[in-house]
C-alpha positions in Angstrom: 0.0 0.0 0.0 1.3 3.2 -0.6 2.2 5.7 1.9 0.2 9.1 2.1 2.8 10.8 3.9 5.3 9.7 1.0 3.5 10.5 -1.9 3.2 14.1 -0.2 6.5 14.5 0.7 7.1 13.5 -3.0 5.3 15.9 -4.5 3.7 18.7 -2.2 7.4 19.2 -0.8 9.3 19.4 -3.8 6.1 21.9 -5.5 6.5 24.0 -2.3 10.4 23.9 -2.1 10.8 24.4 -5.8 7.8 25.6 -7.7 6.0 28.1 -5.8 6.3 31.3 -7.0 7.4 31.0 -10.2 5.1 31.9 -13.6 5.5 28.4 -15.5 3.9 27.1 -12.4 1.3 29.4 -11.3 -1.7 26.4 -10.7 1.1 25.5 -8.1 1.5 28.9 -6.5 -2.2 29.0 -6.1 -2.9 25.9 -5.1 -0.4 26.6 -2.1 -1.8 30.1 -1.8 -5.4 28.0 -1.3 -4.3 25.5 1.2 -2.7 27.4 3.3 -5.9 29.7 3.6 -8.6 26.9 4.0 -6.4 24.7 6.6 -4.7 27.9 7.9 -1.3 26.1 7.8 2.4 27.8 6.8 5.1 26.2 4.9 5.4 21.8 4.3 6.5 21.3 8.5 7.1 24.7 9.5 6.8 28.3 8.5 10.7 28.4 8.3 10.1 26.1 4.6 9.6 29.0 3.2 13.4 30.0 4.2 14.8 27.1 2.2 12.2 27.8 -0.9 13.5 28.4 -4.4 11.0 31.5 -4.7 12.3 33.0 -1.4 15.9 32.6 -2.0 15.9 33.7 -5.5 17.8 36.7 -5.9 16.1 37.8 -9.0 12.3 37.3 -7.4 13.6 39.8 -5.1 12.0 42.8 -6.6 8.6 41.0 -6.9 8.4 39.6 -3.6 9.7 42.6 -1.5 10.3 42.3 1.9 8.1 39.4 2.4 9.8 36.4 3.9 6.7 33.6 3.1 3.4 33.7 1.1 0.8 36.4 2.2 -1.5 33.0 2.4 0.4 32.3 5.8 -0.7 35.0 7.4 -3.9 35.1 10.0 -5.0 38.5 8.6 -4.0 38.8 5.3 -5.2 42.7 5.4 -2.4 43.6 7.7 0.3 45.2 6.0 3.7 43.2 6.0 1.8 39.8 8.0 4.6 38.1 6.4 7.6 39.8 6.5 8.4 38.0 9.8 8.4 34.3 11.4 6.1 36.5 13.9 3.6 33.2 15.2 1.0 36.1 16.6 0.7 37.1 12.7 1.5 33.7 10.7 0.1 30.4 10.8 2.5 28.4 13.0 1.2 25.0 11.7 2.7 23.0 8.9 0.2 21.9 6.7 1.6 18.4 6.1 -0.3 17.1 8.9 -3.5 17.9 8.2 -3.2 17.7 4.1 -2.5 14.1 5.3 -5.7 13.5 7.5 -7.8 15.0 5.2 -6.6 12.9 2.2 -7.2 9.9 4.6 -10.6 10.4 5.4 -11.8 11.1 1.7 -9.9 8.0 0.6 -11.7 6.0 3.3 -14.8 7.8 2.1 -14.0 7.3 -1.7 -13.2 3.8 -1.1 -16.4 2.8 0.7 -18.2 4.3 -1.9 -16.4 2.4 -4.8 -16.6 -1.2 -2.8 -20.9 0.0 -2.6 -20.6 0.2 -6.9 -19.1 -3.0 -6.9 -21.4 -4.4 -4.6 -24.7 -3.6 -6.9 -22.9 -4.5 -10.0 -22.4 -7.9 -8.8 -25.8 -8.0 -7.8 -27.0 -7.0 -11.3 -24.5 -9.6 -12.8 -26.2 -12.0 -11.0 -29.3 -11.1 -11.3 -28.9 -11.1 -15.1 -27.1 -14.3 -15.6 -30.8 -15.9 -13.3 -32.8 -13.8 -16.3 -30.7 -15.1 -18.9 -30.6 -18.7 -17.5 -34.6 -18.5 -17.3 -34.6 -17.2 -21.0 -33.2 -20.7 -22.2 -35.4 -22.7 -20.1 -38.5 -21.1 -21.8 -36.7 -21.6 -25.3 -36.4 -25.5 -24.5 -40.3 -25.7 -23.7 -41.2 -24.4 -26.7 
């Protein structure tokens, strides 16, 4: 089976540490941005991911992202000015999102699952049920 935690560190991680940010990848950057509003989470662990970030440590972004040290999507109020310019926990999301991208992707898989094995249940039902109407079907054509 294969490991939730893996498969994000895999790929959340690496579009985090190396995507974010940048125009060739801008369903990342918002995808991100979303996240870490709806599960008001910072950064893969930590907040300080954002310190190790290709975006964040690229000299020529410098100019577009100011003085900003992390998304604006980490911050608790994103209407305060400069929310992010700081590893400030009373303005930021201190949480990681890794942890809770990773319970909600296991309850909607048990969910998802449930439902499937529920398809499969009925369609073997009709199977059935069509091989008894198709069985009955001969036995008329041999009375008559």
């Amino acid at each position: 089976m294969i490991e939730i935690r893996s498969v994000l560190d895999d790929r959340v991680k690496d579009a985090l540490l190396n995507k974010y940010g940048y125009k060739e990848y801008n369903a990342v950057t918002t995808g991100i941005n979303i996240l870490q509003q709806k599960i008001k989470c910072c950064g893969y662990t930590e907040p300080g991911d954002w310190a190790v970030s290709a975006y964040f440590k690229d000299a020529d972004k410098a100019t577009e992202r100011g003085t900003s040290k992390m998304p604006i999507s980490c911050c608790k109020d994103m209407l305060v000015s400069g929310c992010n310019d700081d590893f400030d926990d009373t303005k930021i999301h201190s949480e990681g999102c890794v942890t809770e991208l990773e319970s909600i992707l296991k309850t909607n898989l048990l969910i998802v699952g449930a439902v499937c094995l529920s398809v499969a249940m009925v369609q073997l039902i009709g199977i059935a049920l069509s091989l008894v109407l198709w069985k009955k079907s001969k036995e008329q054509e041999i009375l008559f």
